[in-house]
C-alpha positions in Angstrom: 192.2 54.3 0.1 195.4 53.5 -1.6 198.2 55.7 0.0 201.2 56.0 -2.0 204.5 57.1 -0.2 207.3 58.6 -1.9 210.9 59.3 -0.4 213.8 60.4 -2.7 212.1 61.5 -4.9 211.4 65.4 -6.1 208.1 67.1 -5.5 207.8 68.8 -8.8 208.4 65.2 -10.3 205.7 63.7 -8.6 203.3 66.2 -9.0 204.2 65.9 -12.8 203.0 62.3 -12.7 200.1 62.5 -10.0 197.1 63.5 -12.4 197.8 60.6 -15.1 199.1 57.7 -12.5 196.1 58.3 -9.7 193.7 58.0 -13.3 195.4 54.7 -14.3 195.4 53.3 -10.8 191.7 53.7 -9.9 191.2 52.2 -13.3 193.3 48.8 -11.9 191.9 49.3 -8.4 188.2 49.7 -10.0 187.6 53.0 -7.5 187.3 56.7 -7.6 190.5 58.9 -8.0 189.6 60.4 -4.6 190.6 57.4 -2.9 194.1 58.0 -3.4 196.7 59.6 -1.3 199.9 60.3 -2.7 203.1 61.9 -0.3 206.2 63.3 -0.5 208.2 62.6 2.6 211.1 64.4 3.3 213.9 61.6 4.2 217.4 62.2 5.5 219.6 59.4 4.6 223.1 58.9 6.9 225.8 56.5 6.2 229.0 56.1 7.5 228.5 59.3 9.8 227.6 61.0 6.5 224.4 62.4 4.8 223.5 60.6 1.7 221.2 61.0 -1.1 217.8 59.1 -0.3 217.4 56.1 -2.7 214.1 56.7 -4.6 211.3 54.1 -2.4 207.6 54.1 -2.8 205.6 52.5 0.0 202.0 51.6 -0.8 199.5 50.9 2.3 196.0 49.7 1.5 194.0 46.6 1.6 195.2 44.0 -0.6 193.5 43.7 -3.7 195.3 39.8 -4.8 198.4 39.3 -6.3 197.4 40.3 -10.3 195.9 43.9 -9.0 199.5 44.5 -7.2 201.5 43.2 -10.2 199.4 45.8 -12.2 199.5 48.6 -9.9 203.4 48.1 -9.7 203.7 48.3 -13.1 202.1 51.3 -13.5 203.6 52.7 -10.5 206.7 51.8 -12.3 206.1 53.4 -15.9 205.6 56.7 -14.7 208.4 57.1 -12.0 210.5 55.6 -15.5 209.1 58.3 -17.5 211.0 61.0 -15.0 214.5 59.1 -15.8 214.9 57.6 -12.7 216.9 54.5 -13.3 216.5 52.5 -10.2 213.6 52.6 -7.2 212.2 50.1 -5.0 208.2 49.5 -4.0 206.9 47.9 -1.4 203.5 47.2 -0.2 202.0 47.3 3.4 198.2 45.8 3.7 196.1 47.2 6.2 194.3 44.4 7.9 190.2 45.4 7.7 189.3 44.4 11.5 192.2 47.2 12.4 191.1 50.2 10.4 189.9 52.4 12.5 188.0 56.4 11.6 187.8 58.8 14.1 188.2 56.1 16.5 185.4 53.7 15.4 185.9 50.7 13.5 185.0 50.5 9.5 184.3 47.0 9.5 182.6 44.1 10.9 
């Protein structure tokens, strides 16, 4: 259940990449492709009382998988964003805890 969120980044680039990096993730994350959510958020980034260009973040929420599945997902998170000439972005991962995952309403586990 791996959701990826992307903000500064453009949609048609990301959908360029989704096919090939969802493949190569639920290869590292040993699951289905379906698992996978991947968003474009729009963003709107002020400074100084001005609107700025969004600096290109991912944000990946899921259960945590240990340290050597991150490292790998990261770096394949990072070769295809690279392949769209993007020369600096930042990823950071939020874990879900498992006792407080809830769907529709009820909780997935014990």
């Amino acid at each position: 259940m791996p959701q990826l969120l992307f903000r500064g980044f453009n949609v048609e680039d990301i959908c360029q990449i989704s096919k090939p990096l969802v493949d190569e993730l639920a290869e590292i994350c040993d699951c289905g492709t379906d698992n996978f959510i991947l968003e474009c958020l729009h963003s709107t980034s002020i400074f100084d009382g001005k609107v700025i260009e969004t600096f290109p973040f991912i944000e990946v929420k899921w259960f945590e998988r240990g340290l050597e599945t991150r490292d790998l997902f990261s770096t394949s998170i990072a070769k295809y964003i690279q392949s769209l000439e993007i020369p600096e972005f930042e990823i950071a991962f939020s874990t879900f805890r498992e006792d407080s995952y809830y769907v529709n309403g009820k909780r997935c586990f014990d």
